[in-house]
C-alpha positions as CSV (number, residue, x, y, z in Angstrom):
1,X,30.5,31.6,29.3
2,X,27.4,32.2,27.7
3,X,25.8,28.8,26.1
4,X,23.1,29.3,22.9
5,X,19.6,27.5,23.7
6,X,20.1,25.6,20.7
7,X,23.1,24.0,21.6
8,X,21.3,22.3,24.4
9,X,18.6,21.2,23.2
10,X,20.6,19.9,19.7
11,X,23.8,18.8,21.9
12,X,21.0,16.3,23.9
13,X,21.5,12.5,23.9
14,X,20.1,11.0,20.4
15,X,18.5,8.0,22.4
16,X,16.2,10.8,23.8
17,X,14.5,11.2,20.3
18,X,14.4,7.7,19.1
19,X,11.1,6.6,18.2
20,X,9.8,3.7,20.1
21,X,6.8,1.5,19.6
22,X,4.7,-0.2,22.1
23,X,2.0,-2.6,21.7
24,X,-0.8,-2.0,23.9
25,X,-4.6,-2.6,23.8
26,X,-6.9,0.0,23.8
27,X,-11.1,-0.5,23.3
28,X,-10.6,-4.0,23.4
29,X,-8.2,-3.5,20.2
30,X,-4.4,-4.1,20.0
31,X,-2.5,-1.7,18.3
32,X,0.4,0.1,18.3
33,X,1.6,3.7,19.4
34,X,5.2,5.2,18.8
35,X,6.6,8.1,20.2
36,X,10.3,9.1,21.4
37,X,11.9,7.3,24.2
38,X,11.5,10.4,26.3
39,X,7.8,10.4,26.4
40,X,7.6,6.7,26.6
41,X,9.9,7.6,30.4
42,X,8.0,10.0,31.1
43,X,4.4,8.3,30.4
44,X,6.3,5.6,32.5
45,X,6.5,7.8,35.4
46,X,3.3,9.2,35.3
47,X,1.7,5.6,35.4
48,X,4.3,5.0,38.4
49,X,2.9,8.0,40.0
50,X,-0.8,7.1,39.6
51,X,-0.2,3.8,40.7
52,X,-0.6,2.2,37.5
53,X,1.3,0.4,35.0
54,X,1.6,2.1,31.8
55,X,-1.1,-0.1,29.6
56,X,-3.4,0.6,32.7
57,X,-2.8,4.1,32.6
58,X,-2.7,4.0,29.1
59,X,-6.0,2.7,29.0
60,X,-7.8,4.6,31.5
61,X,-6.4,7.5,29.8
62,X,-8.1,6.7,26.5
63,X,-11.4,5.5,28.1
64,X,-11.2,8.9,29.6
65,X,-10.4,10.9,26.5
66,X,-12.9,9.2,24.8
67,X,-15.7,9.5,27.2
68,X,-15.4,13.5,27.3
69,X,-14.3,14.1,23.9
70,X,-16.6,11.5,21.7
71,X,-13.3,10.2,19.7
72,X,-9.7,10.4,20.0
73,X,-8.4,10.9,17.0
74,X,-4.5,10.9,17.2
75,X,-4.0,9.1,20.5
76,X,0.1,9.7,20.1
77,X,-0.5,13.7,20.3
78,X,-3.0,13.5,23.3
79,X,0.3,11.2,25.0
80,X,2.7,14.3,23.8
81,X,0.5,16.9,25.1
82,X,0.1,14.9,28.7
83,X,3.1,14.4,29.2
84,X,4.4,18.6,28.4
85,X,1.1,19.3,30.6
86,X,2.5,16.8,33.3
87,X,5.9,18.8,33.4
88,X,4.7,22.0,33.2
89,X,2.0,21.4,36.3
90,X,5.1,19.4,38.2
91,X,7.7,22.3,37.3
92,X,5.2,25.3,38.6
């Protein structure tokens, strides 16, 4: 039985794309970040990993971002792009 790509990644659970907000405080500042549910359980899990919880990691991962970069301009992409860099370095 051959199965098209796109059927599996369309056929996926529709809880996996919800968006999601999350109030956390970043730079002494509260605000507020959404993403899908899937990165918010995987940003979960990396904070797990590190010993964290997530508004820890969340905010040592700004500080961070911010110390080597000057700025972080879209805080929600640089959460996207950790967490696809996070399961490509864990998958390899």
């Amino acid at each position: 039985m051959v199965i098209v790509m796109c059927t599996i990644f369309s056929g996926q659970d529709p809880a996996n794309y919800e968006m999601c907000s999350r109030s956390i405080r970043l730079a002494g500042h509260s605000t507020s970040v959404r993403l899908e549910r899937q990165y918010w359980q995987i940003i979960d899990h990396i904070a797990d990993s590190q010993g964290m919880n997530t508004g820890k990691f969340l905010t040592t991962l700004y500080d961070e971002a911010l110390d080597i970069n000057g700025e972080v301009s879209n805080f929600a992409s640089l959460l996207r792009c950790s967490c696809v860099l996070y399961l490509s370095e864990s998958h390899q």
